[in-house]
C-alpha positions as CSV (number, residue, x, y, z in Angstrom):
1,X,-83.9,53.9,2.8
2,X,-80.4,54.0,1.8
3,X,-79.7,58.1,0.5
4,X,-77.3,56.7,-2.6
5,X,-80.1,54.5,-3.9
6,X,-82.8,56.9,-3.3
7,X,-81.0,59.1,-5.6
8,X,-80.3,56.4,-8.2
9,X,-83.9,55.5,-8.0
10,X,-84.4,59.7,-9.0
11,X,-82.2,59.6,-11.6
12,X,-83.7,56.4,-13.5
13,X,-87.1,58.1,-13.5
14,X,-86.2,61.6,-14.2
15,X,-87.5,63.2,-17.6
16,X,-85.5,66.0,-17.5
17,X,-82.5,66.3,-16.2
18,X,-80.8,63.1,-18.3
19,X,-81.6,65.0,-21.4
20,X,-79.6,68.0,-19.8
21,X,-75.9,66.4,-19.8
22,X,-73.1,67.0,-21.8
23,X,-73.4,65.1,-24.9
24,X,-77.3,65.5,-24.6
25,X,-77.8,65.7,-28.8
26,X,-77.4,61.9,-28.1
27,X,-80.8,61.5,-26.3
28,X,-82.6,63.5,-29.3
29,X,-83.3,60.2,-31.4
30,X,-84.4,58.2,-28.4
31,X,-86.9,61.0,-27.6
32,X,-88.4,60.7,-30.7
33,X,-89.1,56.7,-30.6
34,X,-90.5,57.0,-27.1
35,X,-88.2,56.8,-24.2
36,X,-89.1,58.9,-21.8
37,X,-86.7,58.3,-18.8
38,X,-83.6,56.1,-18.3
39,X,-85.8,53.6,-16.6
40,X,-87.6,52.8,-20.4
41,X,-84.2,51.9,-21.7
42,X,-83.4,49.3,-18.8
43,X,-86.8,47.4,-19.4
44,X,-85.1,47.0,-23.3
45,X,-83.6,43.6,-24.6
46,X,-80.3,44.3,-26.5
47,X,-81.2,42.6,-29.0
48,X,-84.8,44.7,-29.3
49,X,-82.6,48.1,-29.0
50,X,-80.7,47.0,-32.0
51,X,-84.3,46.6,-33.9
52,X,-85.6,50.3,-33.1
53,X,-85.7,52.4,-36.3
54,X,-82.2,53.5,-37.0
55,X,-80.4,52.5,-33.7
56,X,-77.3,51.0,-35.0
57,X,-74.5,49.6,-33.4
58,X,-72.6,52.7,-32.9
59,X,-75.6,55.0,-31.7
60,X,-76.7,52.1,-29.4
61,X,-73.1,52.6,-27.6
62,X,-73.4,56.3,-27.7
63,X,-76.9,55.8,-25.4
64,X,-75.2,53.5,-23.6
65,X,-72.0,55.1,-22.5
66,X,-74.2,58.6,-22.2
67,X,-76.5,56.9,-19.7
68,X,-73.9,55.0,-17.6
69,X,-72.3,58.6,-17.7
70,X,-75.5,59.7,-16.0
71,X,-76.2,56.7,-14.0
72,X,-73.2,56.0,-12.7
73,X,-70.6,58.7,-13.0
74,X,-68.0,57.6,-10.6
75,X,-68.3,53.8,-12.7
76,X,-64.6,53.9,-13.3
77,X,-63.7,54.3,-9.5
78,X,-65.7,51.6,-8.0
79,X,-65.2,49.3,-11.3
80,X,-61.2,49.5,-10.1
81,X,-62.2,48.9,-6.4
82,X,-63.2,45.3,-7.7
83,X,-59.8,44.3,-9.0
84,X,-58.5,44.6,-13.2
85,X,-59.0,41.2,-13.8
86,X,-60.9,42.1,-17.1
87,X,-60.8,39.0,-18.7
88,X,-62.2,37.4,-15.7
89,X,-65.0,39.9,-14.7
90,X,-66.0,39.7,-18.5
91,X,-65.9,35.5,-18.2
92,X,-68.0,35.3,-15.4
93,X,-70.6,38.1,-16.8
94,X,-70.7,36.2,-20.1
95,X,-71.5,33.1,-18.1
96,X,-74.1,33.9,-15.9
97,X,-76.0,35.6,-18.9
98,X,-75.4,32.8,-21.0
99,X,-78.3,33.7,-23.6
100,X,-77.7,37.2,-25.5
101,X,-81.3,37.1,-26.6
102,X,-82.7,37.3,-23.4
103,X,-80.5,40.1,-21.9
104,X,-81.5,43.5,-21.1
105,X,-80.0,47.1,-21.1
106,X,-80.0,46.9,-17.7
107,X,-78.4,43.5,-17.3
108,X,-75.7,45.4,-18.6
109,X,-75.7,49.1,-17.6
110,X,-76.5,47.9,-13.7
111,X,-73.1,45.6,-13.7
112,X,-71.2,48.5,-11.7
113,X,-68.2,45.7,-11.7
114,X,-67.1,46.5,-14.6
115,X,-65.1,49.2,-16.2
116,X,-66.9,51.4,-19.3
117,X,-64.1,49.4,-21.7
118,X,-65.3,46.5,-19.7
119,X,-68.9,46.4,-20.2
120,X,-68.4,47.8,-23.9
121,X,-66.4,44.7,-24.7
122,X,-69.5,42.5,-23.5
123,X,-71.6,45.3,-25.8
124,X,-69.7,44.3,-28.7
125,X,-70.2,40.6,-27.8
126,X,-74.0,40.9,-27.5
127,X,-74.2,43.2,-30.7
128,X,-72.4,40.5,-32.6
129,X,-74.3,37.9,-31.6
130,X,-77.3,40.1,-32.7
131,X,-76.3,40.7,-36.0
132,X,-75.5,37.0,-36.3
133,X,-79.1,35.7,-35.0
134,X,-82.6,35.1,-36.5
135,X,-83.9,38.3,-35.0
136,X,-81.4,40.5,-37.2
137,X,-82.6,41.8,-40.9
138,X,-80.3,44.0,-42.6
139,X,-82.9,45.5,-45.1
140,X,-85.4,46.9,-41.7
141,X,-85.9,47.8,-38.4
142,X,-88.4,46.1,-36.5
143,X,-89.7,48.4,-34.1
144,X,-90.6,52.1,-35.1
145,X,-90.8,53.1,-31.2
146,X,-90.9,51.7,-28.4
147,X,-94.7,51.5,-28.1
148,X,-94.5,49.0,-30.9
149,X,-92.9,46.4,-28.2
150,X,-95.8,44.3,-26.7
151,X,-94.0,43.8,-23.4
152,X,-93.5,47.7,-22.7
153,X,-96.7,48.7,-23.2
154,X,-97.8,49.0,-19.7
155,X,-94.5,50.2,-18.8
156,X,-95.1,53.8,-20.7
């Protein structure tokens, strides 16, 4: 088995040591509605992450940048390896997930192709889109934890 992914496949399902970064007071809120690992957020629709008690739009990005920080640290390098077409490489990811409701965290996070700004921009797009959509309600959260979403149940 490949070393690089065994140790990917650590980091998604360790409990400790992603709370320990820099920046870790981000991960306090996400502790409290559940997630255990970084593996519980890629299992997430966008959409559903936007609905968790008091996840807005900025503290979603702050998760999201903090655990591509973890995930992926050398993001930027490997992101420029593929070219700077940005508008392209944003294009054809909008294209081949052409239904925001359907898309995950990890649909996302796992892109390594794209640049932090990169995959932000398509973050902004998706969180648009989700507080244009049926799903959105602007007077309450949906989901108090992550418990409370049918489809993870087995996963906790």
């Amino acid at each position: 088995m490949d070393k690089k992914l065994t140790k990917f496949g650590r980091k998604l399902l360790d409990q400790i040591e992603w709370k320990a970064q820099p920046e870790n007071y981000i991960t306090t809120h996400f502790v409290l509605l559940g997630f255990t690992c970084p593996n519980d957020f890629m299992k997430i629709r966008v959409y559903d992450f936007l609905n968790l008690d008091m996840v807005d739009n900025n503290r979603a990005e702050e998760m999201i940048v903090y655990l591509c920080k973890y995930l992926y640290p050398d993001r930027e390098e490997y992101a420029e390896s593929y070219g700077r077409t940005t508008t392209k490489k944003i294009l054809n990811w909008l294209e081949s997930h052409s239904d925001p409701a359907k898309t995950t965290l990890k649909d996302l996070i796992f892109t390594e192709s794209m640049s932090m700004e990169e995959m932000l921009y398509v973050f902004d797009f998706l969180s648009q889109s989700f507080y244009h959509s049926d799903e959105y309600n602007s007077r309450k959260y949906l989901y108090g934890s992550i418990q409370e979403l049918s489809y993870m149940t087995g996963h906790l």
